[in-house]
N, C-alpha and C positions, 0 to 999 in steps of 0.2 A: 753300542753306539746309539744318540738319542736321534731320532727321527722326529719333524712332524712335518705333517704333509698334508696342504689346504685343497678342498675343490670346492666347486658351485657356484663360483663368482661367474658373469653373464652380464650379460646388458637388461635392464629392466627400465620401463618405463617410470616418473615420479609419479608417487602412490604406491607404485608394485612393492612387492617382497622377493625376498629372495632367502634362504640359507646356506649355511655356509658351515663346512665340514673339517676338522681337524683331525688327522688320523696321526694315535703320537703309538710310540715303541722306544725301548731301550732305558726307561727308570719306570720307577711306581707309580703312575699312574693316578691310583684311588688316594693317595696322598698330597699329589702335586697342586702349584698352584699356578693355572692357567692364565692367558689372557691370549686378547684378538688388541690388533694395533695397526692401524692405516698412514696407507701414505701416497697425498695426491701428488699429479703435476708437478716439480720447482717448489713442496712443499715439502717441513722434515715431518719426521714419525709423528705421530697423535697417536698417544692411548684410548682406546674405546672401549674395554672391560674387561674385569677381571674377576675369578672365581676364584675360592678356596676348596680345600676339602672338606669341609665341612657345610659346602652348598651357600654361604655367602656368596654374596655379587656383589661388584661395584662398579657403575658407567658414568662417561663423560656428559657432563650435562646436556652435550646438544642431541645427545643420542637415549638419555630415559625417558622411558615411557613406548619406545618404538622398534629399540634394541633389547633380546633377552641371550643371554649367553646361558648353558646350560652343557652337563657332562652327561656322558655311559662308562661308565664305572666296567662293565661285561663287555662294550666293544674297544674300549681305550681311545673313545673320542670327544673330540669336546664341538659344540656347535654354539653358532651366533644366527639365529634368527634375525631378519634385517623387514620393520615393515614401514610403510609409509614411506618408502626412500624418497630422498632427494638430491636433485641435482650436486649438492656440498659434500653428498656423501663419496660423489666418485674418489676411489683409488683401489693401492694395492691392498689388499686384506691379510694381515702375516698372524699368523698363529704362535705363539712362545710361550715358554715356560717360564717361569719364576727360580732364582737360583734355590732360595727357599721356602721356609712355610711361613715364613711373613708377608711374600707376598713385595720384598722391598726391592728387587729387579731382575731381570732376566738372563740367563745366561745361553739360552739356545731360542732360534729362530727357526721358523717353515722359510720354502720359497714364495709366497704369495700365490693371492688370487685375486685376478683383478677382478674391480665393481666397477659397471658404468652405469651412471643412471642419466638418460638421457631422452627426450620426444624424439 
């Protein structure tokens, strides 16, 4: 069964950082293809980025340069580093996988974790 399962999300001040933890199980791991994807408020999914196995990235533009997404091949986790937040970044943070190694959609979801960024 595929698992994954988010933590670290918290309340941070804007400026702060925060990371954020995906613990996956039940397929291969060192081959998949990751991503993190939010969702505020009365607002639908927003993709925020995506890795391959092959260590490519790709992020949504209001989030490069601030956001790095990054895997452990040895703990079967994938992380989103979050710096500079701000207030727009509040939501749910959900971890999913790719159905394949294109990278062209998802077929499993985490349960989220929330982000606030708030004074």
């Amino acid at each position: 069964e595929v698992q994954l399962v988010e933590s670290g999300g918290g309340l941070v001040q804007p400026g702060g950082s925060l990371r954020l933890s995906c613990a996956a199980s039940g397929f291969t791991f060192s081959t998949a293809v990751m991503r993190w994807a939010r969702q505020a408020p009365g607002k639908g999914l927003e993709w925020v980025a995506r890795i391959f196995s092959t260590g490519t990235t790709y992020y949504k533009d209001s989030v490069k340069g601030r956001f790095t997404i990054s895997g452990d091949n040895a703990k079967n986790l994938v992380y989103l580093q979050m710096n500079s937040l701000k207030p727009e970044d509040t939501a749910v943070y959900f971890c999913a996988k790719d159905r394949d190694a294109l990278g062209s959609a998802v077929d499993y979801w985490g349960q989220g974790t929330q982000v606030t960024v708030s004074s």
